[in-house]
Phi, psi and omega in degrees: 000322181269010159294306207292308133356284174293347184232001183293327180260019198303331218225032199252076199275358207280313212297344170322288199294295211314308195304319227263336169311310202252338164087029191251179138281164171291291165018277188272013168245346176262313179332305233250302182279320181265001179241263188315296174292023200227344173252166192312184192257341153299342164093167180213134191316139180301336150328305195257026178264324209227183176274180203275006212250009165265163149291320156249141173218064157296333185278353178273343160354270228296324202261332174294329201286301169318273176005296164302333199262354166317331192078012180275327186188133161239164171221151175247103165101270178252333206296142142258121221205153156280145146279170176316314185286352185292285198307286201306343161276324155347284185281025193234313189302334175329281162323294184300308182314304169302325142337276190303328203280319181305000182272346203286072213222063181290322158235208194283144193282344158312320136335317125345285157305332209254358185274327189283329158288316183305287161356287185310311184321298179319320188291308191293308185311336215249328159292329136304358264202163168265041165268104184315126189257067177303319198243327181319314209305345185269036173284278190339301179306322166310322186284123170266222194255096167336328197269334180259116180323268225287313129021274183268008155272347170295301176312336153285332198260349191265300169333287211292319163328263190326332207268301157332286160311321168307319186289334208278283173332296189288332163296309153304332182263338182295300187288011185109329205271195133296117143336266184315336152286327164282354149308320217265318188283010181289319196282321177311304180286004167233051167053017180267028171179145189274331205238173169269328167291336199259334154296300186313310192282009178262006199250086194265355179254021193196144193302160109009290203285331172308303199290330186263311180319323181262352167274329188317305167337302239253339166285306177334305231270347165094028180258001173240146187287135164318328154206055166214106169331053214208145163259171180277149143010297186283316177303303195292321187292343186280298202297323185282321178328325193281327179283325176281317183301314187299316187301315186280355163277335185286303178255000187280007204243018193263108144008102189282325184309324158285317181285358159284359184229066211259297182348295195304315205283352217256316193263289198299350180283311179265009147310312204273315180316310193298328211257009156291344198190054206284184208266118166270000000 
């Protein structure tokens, strides 16, 4: 799904004219399309625009600021909000994206379809679901135009992406952490730095001293080695508990006859990933 995510637009040009229109960066245009506008029309704390595993969000400074000066979002009090003129960019990048996506025909477009209902099942099933829905809440918002295949498989595969992170965020908080601390033990547990500088510097949402804060945490608690960037026994075993938790919150609400056909949607997903983006 996050293959899928990443290469359905690769070749997807508007937003290029939009930034050189309005006289923006792409930044302050994924702000504006990929955040602010994905929330109610009362706006949202800027935490709660993005995911929950920063610490900081200095670095949206510079592009909500554009944004703003754009007439594109305002903000009131902690709130952020699209404006009119936000929302009426929104749906225009909308459009074109659903445009560009009806050109797309990466497999048999039956295929296509019958991969974006099943999906769409999944989803609808998962929404109906106790699963906290922190990021669901932007489906709605989100959603393009169903009558175009490929369309409504971004839209079931977009759905299901956020509807995972909600199992994943409830599952990690069911065990106790802080986002940013579970961040740090994550990373740790998938081995991506030898050093605590070489950590930091990949936890670019989060401060030096966050990052020596959260081995500290997480060394108390005996899931980090004591003077090794490495988790311990209990930490792997604690961090995959979290991850089996996330699947079965994830997959228990699925239809069964869609989780009998896991195989297929599992190979036509990844045919539409290759031939979107094939292997140089």
């Amino acid at each position: 799904m996050p293959d899928f995510l990443n290469r359905r637009r690769l070749g997807f040009t508007y937003p290029l004219r939009v930034v050189e229109e309005l006289g923006i960066d792409r930044p302050a245009l994924n702000f504006v399309i990929g955040a602010v506008a994905l929330r109610p029309d009362e706006g949202t704390r800027m935490p709660d625009l993005f995911n929950p595993y920063s610490a900081n969000y200095d670095h949206w400074a510079a592009p909500a600021a554009a944004a703003r000066g754009a007439g594109l979002v305002d903000e009131v009090g902690d709130r952020w909000r699209a404006t009119p003129k936000g929302r009426e960019l929104f749906k225009r990048v909308r459009k074109e994206a659903d445009a560009y996506l009806a050109t797309l025909t990466p497999i048999a477009k039956a295929d296509i379809q019958r991969l974006a209902d099943l999906l769409g099942r999944a989803l609808t099933a998962i929404e109906r679901s106790d699963v906290p829905k922190d990021h669901m809440g932007r489906i709605p918002y989100f959603r393009g135009d169903p009558s175009i295949p490929m369309v409504a498989l971004e839209n079931a595969v977009m759905g299901l992406w956020l509807a995972r992170d909600d199992c994943h965020m409830a599952s990690w908080r069911d065990a106790g952490f802080d986002g940013p601390t579970f961040d740090v033990l994550t990373r740790v547990w998938r081995d991506e730095a030898k050093t605590e500088e070489e950590l930091a510097s990949k936890l670019t949402t989060q401060k030096p001293a966050d990052v020596s804060a959260a081995l500290a945490k997480l060394r108390k608690g005996g899931l980090v080695q004591p003077d090794d960037i490495a988790v311990t026994d209990r930490g792997r075993k604690a961090r995959q508990a979290i991850e089996d938790q996330t699947d079965t919150k994830f997959f228990s609400p699925w239809p069964e006859d869609v989780g009998a056909q896991g195989s297929w949607l599992a190979e036509r997903l990844g045919a539409i990933n290759t031939a979107l983006a094939p292997a140089s």
